[in-house]
KENUTOR-45861 format. One record per residue: x, y, z of N, C-alpha, C in turn; residue in three letters. Coordinates in steps of 0.2 Angstrom, whole numbers, plus 5000, padded with zeros to 4 digits. Layout:
% KENUTOR-45861
XYZXYZXYZala...
END
This chain:
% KENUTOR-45861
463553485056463653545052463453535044unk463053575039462753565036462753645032unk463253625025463153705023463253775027unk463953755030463953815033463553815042unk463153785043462753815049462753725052unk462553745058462653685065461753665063unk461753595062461253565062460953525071unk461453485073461553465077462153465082unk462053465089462553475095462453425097unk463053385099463053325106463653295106unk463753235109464553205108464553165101unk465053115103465153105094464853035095unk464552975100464352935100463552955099unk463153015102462653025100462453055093unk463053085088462853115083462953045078unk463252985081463452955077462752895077unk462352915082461952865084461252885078unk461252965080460652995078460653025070unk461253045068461253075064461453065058unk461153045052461553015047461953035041unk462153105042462653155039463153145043unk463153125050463753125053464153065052unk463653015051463852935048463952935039unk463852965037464052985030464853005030unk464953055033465553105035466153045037unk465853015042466752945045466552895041unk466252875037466052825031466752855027unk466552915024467052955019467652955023unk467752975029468352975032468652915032unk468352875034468752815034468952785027unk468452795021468552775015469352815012unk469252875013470052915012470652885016unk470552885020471152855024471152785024unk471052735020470952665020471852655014unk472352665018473052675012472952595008unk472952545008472852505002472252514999unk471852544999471252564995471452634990unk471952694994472552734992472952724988unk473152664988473752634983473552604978unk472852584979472552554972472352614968unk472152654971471852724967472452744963unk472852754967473552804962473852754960unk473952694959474152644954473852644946unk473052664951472752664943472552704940unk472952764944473052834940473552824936unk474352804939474652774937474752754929unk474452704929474252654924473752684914unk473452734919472952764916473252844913unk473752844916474352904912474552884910unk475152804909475652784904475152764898unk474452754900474252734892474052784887unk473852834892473752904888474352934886unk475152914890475652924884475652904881unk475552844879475752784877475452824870unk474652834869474152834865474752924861unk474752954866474853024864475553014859unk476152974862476652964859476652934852unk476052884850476052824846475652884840unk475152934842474652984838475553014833unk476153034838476753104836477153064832unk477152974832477652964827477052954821unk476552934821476152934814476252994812unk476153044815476053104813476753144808unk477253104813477853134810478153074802unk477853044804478052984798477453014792unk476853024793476353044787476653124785unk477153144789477453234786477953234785unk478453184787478953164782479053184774unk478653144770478553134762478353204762unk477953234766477653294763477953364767unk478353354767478853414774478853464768unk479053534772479153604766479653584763unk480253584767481053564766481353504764unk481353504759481653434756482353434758unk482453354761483153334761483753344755unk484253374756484453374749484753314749unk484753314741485153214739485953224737unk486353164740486953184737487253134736unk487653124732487753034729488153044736unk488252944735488652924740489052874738unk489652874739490152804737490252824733unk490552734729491052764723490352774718unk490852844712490352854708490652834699unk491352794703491552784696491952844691unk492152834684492252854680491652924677unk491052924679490652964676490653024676unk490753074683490753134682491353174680unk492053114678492453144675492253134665unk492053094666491953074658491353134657unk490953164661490553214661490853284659unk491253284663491653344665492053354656unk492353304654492953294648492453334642unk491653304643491053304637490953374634unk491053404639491053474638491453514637unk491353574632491653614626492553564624unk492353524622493153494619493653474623unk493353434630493753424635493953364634unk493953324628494353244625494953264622unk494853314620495453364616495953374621unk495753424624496453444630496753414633unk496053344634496553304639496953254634unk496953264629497453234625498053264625unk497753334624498553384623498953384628unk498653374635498753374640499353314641unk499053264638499653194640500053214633unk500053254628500653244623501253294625unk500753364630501453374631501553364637unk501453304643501853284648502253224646unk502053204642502453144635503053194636unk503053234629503553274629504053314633unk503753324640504053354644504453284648unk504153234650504553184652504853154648unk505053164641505553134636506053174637unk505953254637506353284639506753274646unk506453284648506853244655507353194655unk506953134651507553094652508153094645unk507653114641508453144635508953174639unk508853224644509153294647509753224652unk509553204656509953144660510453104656unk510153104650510353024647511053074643unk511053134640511453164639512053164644unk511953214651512453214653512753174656unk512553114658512553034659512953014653unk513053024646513353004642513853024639unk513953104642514553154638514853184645unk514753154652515153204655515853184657unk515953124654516553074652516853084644unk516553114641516853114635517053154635unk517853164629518353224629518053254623unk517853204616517553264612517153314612unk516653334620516153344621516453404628unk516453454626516853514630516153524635unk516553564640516053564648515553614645unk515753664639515353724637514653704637unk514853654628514353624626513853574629unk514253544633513953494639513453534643unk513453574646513253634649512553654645unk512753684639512453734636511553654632unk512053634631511353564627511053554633unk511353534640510953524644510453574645unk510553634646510053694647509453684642unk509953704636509253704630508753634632unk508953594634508453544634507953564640unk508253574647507953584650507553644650unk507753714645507153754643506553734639unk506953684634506253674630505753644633unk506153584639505453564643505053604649unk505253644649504853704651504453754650unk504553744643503953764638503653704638unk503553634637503153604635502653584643unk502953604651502653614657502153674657unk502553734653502053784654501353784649unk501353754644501053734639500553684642unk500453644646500253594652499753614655unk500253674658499853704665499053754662unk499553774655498753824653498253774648unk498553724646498153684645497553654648unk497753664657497453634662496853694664unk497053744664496853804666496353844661unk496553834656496053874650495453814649unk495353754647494953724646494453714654unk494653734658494253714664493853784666unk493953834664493653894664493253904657unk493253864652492753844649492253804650unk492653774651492053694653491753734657unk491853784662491453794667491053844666unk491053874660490253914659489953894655unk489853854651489253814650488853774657unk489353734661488953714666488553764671unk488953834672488653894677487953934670unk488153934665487553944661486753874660unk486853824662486553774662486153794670unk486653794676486253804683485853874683unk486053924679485653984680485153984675unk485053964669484453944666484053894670unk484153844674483753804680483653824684unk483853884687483853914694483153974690unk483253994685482754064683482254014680unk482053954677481753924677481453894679unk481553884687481353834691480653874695unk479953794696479553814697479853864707unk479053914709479153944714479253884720unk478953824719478753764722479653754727unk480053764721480753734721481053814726unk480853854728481353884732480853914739unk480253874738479853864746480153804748unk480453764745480553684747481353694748unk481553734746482353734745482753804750unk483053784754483453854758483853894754unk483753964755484254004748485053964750unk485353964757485853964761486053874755unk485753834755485953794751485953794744unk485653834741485453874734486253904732unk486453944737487053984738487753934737unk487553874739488053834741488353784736unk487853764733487853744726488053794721unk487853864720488153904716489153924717unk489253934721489653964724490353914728unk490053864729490853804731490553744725unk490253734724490153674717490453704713unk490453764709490553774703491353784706unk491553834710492253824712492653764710unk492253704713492653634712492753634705unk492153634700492353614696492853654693unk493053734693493553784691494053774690unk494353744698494953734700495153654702unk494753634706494953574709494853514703unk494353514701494053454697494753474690unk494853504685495453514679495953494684unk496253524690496853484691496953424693unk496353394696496553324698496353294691unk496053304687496153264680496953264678unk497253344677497853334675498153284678unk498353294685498753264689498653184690unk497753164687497853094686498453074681unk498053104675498353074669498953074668unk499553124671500253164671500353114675unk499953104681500453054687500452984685unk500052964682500052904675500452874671unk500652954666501052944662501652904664unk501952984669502552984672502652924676unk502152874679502652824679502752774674unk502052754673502452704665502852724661unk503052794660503652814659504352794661unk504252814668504952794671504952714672unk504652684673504652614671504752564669unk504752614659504652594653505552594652unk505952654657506552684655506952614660unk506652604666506952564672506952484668unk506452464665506352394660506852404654unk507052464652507352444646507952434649unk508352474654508852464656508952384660unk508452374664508552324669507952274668unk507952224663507352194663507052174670unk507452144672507152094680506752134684unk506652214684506352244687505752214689unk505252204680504952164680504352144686unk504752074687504852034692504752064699unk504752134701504552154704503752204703unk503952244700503552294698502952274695unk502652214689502152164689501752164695unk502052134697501352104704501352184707unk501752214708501352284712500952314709unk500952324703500652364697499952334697unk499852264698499052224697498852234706unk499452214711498952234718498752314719unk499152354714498952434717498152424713unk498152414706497652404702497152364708unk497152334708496552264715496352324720unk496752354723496552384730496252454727unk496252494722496052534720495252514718unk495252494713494552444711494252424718unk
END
C-alpha cells in the first residue's frame, strides 16, 4: 500500500521478496522496535533536556543578577547593630536638647535629695521628744510635696522638649519628601513612605525623650543611692566596685 491505494497483493514472503516498499516498511519496523536502540534514543533525549535547563536556568540567574542593581524598587536600608551614642547625641542637637537634658538631671538631683532628706528626717526625729508627731508629720509632707514638684517639673521637661525637637525633624522630612526627585517615589512604595512618616516620627515624640530621661534618671538615682549606702557603709564598696565595672564590660 502506497498512499492510500493497494500497490501490490500476495503473501508476505512474496512482497518481501518483490517489493521494496515492503522491505523498507519491516526495516523501519524493526528499527522502532529495536528497545536498546529505544533507550538510547530517550536517554539522549534525556540528556539534551537537562542541558537546555541547564542553559535556560544559567540565562534566569544572569538575568536576575544584572536587574538586581537596576530593579524599580529599591531595598530599603536600615542600620543594623550597635549604633552607639549617635542618634542620641543627634536627637539632644536639636532645638536646645543639651539644655533640657541638663534640667532634666538637676531636677532628678533634686528630687532624689529630697527623698533622702524626706527618710533621713523621720529616721532621725521619730525618736526624738523635742520633735512632736505634728511637726514630724507635717516637714515630712512638705518635703515630700516639694519633691513633687521637682517630679513634675521632670516629666514636662521630658515632654515639651520632645515635641520640639520633633518639628524641626517632621519639617526637615517634608521639605525632602516635596523636594524629592519623581525618580524617588517610582523607586520607593507610598506604604513605606507612610511608615517612615507616621511610626518614626512617633518614635522620636514619645519613645525616643523618655528613654533619654529614664537613662539619665535611672543613672543618677543609682549613684545616688550608692553614694548614700558608701557614706553610711564604706565596705559596700568591696562589693558594688567589681559589679559596677562588670555591668559596664557586658554593656560595651
Amino acid at each position: 500500500m502506497s498512499h492510500g491505494q493497494i500497490m501490490h497483493a500476495s503473501s508476505y514472503q512474496e512482497l518481501l521478496v518483490s517489493s521494496k516498499q515492503s522491505q523498507d516498511l519491516v526495516k523501519a519496523h524493526e528499527v522502532s522496535t529495536d528497545i536498546p536502540n529505544v533507550k538510547k534514543r530517550a536517554y539522549n533525549v534525556g540528556k539534551q533536556f537537562e542541558r537546555d535547563a541547564g542553559v535556560i536556568h544559567g540565562m534566569a540567574k544572569e538575568s536576575i543578577k544584572s536587574s538586581a542593581s537596576d530593579q524599580l524598587i529599591k531595598t530599603e536600608e536600615r542600620e543594623i547593630g550597635d549604633t552607639g551614642l549617635k542618634p542620641y547625641l543627634m536627637y539632644l542637637g536639636q532645638n536646645k536638647g543639651y539644655i533640657y537634658a541638663s534640667l532634666v538631671a538637676i531636677t532628678n538631683i533634686i528630687f532624689a535629695s529630697g527623698q533622702i532628706f524626706q527618710n533621713s528626717w523621720l529616721a532621725a526625729n521619730v525618736q526624738n521628744s523635742c520633735v512632736s508627731k505634728l511637726n514630724l508629720v507635717l516637714v515630712y509632707t512638705a518635703i515630700g510635696f516639694g519633691s513633687i514638684i521637682f517630679l513634675l517639673s521632670r516629666a514636662l521637661l521630658v515632654v515639651d522638649p520632645g515635641l520640639w525637637t520633633s518639628r524641626p525633624l517632621f519639617a526637615q522630612l517634608l521639605s525632602a519628601l516635596f523636594c524629592a526627585p519623581m525618580s524617588f517615589y517610582h523607586s520607593t512604595p507610598l506604604g513605606r513612605i507612610l511608615s517612615r512618616v507616621s511610626s518614626d516620627l512617633s518614635i522620636i515624640d514619645l519613645d525616643l525623650p523618655f528613654t533619654v530621661s529614664f537613662s539619665i534618671c535611672a543613672t543618677l538615682n543609682a549613684y545616688i543611692n550608692l553614694s548614700v549606702l558608701c557614706f553610711f557603709t564604706w565596705q559596700i564598696l568591696l562589693v558594688a566596685a567589681p559589679v559596677i565595672i562588670m555591668a559596664v564590660k557586658l554593656q560595651v
